[in-house]
PDB file of N, CA, C and O in Angstrom, chain B, residues numbered from 101:
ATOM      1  N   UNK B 101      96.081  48.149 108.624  1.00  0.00           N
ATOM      2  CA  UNK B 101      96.162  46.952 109.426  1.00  0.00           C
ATOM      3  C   UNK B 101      96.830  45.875 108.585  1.00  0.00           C
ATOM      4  O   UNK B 101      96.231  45.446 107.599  1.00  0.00           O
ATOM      5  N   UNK B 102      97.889  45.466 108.870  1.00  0.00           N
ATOM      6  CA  UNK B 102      98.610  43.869 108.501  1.00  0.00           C
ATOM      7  C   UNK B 102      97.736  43.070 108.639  1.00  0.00           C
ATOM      8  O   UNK B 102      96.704  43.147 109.307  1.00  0.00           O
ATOM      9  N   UNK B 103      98.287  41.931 107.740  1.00  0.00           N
ATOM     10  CA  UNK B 103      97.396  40.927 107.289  1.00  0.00           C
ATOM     11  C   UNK B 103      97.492  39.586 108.670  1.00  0.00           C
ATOM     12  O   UNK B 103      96.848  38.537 108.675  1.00  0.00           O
ATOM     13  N   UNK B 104      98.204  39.919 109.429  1.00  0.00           N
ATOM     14  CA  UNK B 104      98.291  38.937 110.815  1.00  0.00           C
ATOM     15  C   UNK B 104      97.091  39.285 111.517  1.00  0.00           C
ATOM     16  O   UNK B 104      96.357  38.348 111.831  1.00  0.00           O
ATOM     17  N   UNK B 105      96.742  40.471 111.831  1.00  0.00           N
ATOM     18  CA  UNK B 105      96.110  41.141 112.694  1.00  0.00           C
ATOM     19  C   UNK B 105      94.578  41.297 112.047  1.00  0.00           C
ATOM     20  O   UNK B 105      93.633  41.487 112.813  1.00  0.00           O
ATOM     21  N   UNK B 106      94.407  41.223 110.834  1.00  0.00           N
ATOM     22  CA  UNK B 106      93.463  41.130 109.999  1.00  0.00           C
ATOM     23  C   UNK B 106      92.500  39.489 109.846  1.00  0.00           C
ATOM     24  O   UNK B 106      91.330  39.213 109.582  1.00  0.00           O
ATOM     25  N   UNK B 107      94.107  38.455 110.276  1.00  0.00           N
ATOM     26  CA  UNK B 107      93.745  37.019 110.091  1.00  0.00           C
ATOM     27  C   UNK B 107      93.259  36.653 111.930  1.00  0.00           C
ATOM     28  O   UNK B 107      92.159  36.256 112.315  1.00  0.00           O
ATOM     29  N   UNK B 108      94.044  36.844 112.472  1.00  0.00           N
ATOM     30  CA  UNK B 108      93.391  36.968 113.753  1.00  0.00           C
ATOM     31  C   UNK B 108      91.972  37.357 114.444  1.00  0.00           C
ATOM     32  O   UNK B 108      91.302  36.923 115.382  1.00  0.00           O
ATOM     33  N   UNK B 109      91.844  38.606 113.305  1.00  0.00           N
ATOM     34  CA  UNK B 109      90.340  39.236 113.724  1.00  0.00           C
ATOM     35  C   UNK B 109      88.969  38.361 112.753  1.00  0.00           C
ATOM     36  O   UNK B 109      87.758  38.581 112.778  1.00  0.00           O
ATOM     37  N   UNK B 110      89.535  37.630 112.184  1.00  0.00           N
ATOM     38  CA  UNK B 110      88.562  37.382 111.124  1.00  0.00           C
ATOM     39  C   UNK B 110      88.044  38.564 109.839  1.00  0.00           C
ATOM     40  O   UNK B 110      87.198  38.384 108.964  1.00  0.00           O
ATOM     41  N   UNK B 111      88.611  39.388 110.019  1.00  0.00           N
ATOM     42  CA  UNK B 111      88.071  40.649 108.727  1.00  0.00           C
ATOM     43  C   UNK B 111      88.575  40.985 108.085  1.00  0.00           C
ATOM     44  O   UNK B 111      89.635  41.406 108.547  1.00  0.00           O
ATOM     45  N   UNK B 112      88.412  41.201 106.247  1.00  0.00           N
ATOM     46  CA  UNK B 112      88.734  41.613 105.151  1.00  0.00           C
ATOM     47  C   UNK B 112      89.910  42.793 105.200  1.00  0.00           C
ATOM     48  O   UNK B 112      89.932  43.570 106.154  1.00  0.00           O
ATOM     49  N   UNK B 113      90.561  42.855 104.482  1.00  0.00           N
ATOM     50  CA  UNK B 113      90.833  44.073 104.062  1.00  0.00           C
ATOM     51  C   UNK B 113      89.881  45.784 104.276  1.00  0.00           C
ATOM     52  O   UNK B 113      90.070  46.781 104.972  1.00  0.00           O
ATOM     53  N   UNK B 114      88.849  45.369 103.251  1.00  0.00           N
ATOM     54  CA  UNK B 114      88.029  46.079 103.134  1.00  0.00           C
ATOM     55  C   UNK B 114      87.133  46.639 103.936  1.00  0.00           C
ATOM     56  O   UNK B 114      86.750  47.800 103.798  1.00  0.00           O
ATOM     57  N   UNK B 115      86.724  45.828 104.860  1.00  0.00           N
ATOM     58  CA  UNK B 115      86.035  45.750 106.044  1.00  0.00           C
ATOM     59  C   UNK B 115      86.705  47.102 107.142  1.00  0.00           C
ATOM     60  O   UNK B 115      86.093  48.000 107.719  1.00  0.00           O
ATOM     61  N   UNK B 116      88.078  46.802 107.116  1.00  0.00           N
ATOM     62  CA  UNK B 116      88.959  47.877 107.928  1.00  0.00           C
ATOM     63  C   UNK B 116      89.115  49.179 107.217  1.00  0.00           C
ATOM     64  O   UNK B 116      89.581  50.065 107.933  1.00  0.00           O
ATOM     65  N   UNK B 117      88.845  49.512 106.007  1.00  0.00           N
ATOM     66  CA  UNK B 117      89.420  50.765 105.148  1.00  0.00           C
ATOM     67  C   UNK B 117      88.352  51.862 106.442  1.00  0.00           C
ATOM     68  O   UNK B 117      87.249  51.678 106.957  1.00  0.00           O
ATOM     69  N   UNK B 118      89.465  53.071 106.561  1.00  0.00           N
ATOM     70  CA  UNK B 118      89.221  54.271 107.441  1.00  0.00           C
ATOM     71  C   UNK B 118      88.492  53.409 108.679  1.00  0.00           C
ATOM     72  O   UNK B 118      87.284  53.610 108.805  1.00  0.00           O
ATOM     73  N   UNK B 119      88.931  52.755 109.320  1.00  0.00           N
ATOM     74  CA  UNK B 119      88.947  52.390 110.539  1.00  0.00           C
ATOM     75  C   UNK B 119      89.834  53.246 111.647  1.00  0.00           C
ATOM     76  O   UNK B 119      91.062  53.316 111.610  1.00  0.00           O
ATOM     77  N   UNK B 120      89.299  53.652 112.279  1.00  0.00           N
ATOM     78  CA  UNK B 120      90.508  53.752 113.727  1.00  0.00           C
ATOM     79  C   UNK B 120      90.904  52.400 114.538  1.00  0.00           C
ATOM     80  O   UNK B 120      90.454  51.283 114.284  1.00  0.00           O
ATOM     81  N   UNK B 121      91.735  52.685 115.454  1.00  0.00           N
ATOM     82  CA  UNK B 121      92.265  51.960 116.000  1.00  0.00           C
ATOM     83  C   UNK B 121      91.216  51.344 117.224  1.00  0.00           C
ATOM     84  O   UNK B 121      91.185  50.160 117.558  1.00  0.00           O
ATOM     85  N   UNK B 122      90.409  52.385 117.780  1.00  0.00           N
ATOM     86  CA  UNK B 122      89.865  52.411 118.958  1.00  0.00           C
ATOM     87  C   UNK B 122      88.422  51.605 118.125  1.00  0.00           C
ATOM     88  O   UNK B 122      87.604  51.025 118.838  1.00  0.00           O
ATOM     89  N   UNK B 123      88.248  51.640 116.760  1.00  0.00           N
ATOM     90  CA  UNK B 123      87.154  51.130 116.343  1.00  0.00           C
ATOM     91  C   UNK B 123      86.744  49.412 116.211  1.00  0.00           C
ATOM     92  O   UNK B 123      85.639  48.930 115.963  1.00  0.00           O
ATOM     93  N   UNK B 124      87.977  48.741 116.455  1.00  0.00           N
ATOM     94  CA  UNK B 124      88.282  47.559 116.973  1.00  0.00           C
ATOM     95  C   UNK B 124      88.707  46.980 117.692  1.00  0.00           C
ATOM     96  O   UNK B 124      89.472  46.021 117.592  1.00  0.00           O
ATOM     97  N   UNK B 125      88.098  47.676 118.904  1.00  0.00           N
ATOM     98  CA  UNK B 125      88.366  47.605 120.235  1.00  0.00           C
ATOM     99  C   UNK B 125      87.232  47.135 121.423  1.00  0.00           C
ATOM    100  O   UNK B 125      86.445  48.068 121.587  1.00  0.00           O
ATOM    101  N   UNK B 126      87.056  46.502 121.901  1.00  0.00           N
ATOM    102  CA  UNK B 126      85.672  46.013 123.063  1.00  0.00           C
ATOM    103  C   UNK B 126      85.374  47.400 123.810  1.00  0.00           C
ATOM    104  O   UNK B 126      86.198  48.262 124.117  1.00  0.00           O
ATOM    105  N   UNK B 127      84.249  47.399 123.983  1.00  0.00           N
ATOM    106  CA  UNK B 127      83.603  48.695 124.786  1.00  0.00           C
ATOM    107  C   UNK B 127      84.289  49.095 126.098  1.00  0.00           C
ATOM    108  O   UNK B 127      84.212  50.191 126.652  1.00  0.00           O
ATOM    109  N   UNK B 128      84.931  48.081 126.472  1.00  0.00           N
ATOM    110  CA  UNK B 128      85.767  48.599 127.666  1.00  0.00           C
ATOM    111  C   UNK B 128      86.990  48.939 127.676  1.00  0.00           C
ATOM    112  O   UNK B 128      87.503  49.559 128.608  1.00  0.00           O
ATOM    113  N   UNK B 129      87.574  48.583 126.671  1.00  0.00           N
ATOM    114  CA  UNK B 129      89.155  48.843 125.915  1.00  0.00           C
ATOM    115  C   UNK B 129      89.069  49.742 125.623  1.00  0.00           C
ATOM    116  O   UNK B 129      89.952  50.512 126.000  1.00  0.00           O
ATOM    117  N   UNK B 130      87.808  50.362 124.634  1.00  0.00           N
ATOM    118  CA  UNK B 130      87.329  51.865 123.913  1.00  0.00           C
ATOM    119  C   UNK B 130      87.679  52.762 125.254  1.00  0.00           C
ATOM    120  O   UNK B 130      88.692  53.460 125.232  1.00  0.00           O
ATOM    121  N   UNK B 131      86.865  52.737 126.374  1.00  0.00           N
ATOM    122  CA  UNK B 131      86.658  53.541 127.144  1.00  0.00           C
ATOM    123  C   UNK B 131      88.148  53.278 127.980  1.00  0.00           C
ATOM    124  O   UNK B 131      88.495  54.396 128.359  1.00  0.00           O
ATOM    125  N   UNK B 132      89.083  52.346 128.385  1.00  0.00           N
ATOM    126  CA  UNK B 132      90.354  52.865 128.991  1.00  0.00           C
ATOM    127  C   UNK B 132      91.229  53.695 127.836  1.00  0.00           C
ATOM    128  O   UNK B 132      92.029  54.553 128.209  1.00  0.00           O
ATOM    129  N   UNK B 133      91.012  53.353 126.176  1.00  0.00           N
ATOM    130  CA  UNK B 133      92.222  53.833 125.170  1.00  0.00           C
ATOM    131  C   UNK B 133      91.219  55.168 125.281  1.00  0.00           C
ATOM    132  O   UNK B 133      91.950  55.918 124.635  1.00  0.00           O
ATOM    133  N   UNK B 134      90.388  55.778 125.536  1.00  0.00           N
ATOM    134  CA  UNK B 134      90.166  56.909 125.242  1.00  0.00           C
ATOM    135  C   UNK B 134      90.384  58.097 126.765  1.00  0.00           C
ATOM    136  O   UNK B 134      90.073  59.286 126.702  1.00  0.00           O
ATOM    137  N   UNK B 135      90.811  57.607 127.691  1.00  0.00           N
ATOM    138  CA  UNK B 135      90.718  57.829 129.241  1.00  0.00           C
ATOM    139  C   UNK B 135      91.674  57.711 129.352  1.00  0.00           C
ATOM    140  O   UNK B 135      92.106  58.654 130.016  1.00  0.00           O
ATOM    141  N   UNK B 136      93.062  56.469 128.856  1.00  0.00           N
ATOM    142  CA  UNK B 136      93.884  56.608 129.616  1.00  0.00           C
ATOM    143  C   UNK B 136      95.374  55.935 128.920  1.00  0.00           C
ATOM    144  O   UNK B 136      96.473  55.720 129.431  1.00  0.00           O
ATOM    145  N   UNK B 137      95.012  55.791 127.969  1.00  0.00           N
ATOM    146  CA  UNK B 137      96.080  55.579 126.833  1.00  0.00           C
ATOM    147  C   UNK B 137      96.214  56.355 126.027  1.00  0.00           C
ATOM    148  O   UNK B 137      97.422  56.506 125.841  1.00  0.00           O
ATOM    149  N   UNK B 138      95.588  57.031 125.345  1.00  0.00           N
ATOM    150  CA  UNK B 138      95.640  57.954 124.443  1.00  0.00           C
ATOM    151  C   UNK B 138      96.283  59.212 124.850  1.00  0.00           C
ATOM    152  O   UNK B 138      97.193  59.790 124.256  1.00  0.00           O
ATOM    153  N   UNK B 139      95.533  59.658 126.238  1.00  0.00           N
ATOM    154  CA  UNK B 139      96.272  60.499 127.187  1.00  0.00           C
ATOM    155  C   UNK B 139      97.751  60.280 127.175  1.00  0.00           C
ATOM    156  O   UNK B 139      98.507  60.986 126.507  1.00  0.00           O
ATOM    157  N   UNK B 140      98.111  59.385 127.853  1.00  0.00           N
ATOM    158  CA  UNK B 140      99.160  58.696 128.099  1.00  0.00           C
ATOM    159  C   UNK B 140     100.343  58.834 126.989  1.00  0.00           C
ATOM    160  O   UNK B 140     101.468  59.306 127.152  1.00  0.00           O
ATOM    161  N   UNK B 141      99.876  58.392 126.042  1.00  0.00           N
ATOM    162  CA  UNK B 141     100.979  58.492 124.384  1.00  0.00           C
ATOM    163  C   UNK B 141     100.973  60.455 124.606  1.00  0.00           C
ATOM    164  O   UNK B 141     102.068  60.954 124.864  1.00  0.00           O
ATOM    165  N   UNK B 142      99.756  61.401 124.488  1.00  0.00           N
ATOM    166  CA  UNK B 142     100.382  62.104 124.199  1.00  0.00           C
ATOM    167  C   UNK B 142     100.965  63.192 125.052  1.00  0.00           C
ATOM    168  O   UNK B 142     101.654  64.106 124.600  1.00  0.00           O
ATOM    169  N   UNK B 143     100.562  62.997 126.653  1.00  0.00           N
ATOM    170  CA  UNK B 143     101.666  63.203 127.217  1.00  0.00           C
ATOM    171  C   UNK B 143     103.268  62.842 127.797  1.00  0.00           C
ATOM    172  O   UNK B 143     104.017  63.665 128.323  1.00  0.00           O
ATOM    173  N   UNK B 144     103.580  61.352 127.545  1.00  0.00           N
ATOM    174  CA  UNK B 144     104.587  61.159 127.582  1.00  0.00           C
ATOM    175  C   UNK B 144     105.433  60.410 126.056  1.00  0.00           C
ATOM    176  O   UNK B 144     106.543  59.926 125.835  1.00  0.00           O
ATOM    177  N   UNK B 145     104.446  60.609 125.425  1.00  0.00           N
ATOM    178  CA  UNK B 145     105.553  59.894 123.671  1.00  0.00           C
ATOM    179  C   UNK B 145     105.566  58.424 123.965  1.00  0.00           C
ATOM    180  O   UNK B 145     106.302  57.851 123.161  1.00  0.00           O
ATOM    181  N   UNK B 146     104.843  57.355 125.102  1.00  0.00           N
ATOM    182  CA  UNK B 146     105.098  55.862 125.103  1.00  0.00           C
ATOM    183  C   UNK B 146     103.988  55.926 126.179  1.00  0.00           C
ATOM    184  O   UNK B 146     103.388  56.743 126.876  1.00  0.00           O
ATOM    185  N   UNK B 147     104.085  54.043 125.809  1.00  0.00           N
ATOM    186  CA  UNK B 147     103.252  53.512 126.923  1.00  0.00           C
ATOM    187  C   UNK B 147     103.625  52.238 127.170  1.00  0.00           C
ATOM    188  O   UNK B 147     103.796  51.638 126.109  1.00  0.00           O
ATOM    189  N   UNK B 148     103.878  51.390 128.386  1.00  0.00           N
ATOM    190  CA  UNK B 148     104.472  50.282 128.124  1.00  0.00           C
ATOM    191  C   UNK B 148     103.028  49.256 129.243  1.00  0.00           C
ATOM    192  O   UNK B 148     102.454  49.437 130.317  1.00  0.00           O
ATOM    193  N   UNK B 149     103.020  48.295 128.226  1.00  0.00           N
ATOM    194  CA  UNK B 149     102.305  47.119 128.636  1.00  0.00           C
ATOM    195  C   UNK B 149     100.911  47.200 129.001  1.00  0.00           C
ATOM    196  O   UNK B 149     100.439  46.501 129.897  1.00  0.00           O
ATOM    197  N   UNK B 150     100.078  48.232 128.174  1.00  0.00           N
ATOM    198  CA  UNK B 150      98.938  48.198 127.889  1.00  0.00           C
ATOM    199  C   UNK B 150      98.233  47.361 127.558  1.00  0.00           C
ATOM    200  O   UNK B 150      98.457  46.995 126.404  1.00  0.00           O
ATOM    201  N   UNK B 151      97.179  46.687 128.214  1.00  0.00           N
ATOM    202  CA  UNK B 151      96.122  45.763 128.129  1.00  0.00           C
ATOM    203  C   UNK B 151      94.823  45.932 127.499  1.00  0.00           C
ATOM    204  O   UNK B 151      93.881  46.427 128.118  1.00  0.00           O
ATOM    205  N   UNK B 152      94.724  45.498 126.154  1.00  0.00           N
ATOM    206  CA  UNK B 152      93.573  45.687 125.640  1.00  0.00           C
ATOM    207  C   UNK B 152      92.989  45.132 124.800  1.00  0.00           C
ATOM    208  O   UNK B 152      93.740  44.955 123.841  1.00  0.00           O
ATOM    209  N   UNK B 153      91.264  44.448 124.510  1.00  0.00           N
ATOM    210  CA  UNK B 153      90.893  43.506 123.845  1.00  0.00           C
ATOM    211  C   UNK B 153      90.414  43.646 122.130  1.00  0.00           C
ATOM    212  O   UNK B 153      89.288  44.012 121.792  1.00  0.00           O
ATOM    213  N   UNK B 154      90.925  43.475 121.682  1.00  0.00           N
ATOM    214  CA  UNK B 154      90.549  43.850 120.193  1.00  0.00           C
ATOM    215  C   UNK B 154      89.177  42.778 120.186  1.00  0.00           C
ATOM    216  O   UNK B 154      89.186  41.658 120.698  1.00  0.00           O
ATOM    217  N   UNK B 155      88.324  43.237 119.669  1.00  0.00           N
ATOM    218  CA  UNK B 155      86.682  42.316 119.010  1.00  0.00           C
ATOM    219  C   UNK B 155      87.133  42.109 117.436  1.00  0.00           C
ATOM    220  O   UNK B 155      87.316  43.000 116.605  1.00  0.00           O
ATOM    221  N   UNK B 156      87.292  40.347 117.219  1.00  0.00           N
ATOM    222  CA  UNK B 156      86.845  39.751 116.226  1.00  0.00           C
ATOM    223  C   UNK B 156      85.545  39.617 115.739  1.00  0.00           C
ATOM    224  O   UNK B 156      84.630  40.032 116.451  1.00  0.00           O
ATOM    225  N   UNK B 157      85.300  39.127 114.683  1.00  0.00           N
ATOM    226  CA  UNK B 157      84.187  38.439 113.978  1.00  0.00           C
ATOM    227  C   UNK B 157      83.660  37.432 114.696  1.00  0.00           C
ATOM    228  O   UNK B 157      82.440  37.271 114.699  1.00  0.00           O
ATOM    229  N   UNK B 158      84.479  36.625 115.395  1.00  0.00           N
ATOM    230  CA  UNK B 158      84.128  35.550 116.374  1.00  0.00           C
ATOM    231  C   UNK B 158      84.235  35.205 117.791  1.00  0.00           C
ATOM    232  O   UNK B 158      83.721  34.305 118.454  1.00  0.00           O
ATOM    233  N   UNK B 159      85.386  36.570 118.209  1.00  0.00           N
ATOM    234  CA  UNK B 159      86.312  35.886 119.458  1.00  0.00           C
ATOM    235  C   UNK B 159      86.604  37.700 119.514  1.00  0.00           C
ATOM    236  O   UNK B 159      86.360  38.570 118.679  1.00  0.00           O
ATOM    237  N   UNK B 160      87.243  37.769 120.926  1.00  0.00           N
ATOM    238  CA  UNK B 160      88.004  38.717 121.312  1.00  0.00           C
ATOM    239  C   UNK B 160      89.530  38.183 121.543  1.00  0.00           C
ATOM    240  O   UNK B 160      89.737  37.150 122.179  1.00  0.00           O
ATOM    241  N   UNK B 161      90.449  38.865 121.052  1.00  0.00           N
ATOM    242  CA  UNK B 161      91.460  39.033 121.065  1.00  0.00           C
ATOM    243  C   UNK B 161      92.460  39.880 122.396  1.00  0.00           C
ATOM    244  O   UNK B 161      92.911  40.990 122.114  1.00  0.00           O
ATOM    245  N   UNK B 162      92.677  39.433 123.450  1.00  0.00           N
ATOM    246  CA  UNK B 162      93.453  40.340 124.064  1.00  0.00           C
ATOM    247  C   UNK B 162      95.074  40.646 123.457  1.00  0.00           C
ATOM    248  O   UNK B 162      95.522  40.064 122.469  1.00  0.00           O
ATOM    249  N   UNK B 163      95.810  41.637 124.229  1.00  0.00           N
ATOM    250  CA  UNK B 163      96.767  42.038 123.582  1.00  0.00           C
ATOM    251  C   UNK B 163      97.561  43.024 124.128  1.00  0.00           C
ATOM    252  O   UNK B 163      97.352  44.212 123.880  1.00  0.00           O
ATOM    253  N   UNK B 164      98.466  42.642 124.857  1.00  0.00           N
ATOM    254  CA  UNK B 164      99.544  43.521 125.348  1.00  0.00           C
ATOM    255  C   UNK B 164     100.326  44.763 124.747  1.00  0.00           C
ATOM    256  O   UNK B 164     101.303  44.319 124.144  1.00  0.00           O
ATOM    257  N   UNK B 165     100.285  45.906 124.688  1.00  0.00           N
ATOM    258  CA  UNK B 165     100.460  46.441 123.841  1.00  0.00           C
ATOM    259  C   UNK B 165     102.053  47.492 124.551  1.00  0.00           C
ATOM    260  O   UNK B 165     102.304  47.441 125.755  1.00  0.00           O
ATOM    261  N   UNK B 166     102.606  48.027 123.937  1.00  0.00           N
ATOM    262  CA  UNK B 166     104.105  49.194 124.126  1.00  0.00           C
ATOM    263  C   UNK B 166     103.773  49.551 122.863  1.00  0.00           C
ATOM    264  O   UNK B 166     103.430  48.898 121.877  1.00  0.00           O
ATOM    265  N   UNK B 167     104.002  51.169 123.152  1.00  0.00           N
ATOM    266  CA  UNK B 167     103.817  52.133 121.908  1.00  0.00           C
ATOM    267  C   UNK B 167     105.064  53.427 122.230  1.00  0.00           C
ATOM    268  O   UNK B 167     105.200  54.363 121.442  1.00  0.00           O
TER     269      UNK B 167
END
């Protein structure tokens, strides 16, 4: 994780070591990236304009995402 995305979330470096992606994610983001994004990347190689909330230390973060 970059240090933008790190400053945004409120959390260390360290804090993230062997993190997944889906592990900083809101319980409902978890459950569409595991249902229907993840799917998605690996049956078609992309995804465009995925909606999903990353959980800060303080705040949730939403976040448009293309992969």
């Amino acid at each position: 994780m970059n240090l933008e995305l790190r400053t945004k979330l409120g959390v260390e470096a360290e804090q993230v070591i062997g993190c997944q992606l889906e592990d900083l994610l809101t319980v409902g983001s978890k459950i569409f990236y595991q249902t229907h994004f993840y799917p998605l990347i690996k049956m078609q190689n992309s995804a465009r304009e995925i909606y999903l909330v990353f959980k800060g230390a303080n705040k949730q973060i939403p976040a448009l995402l293309n992969v």
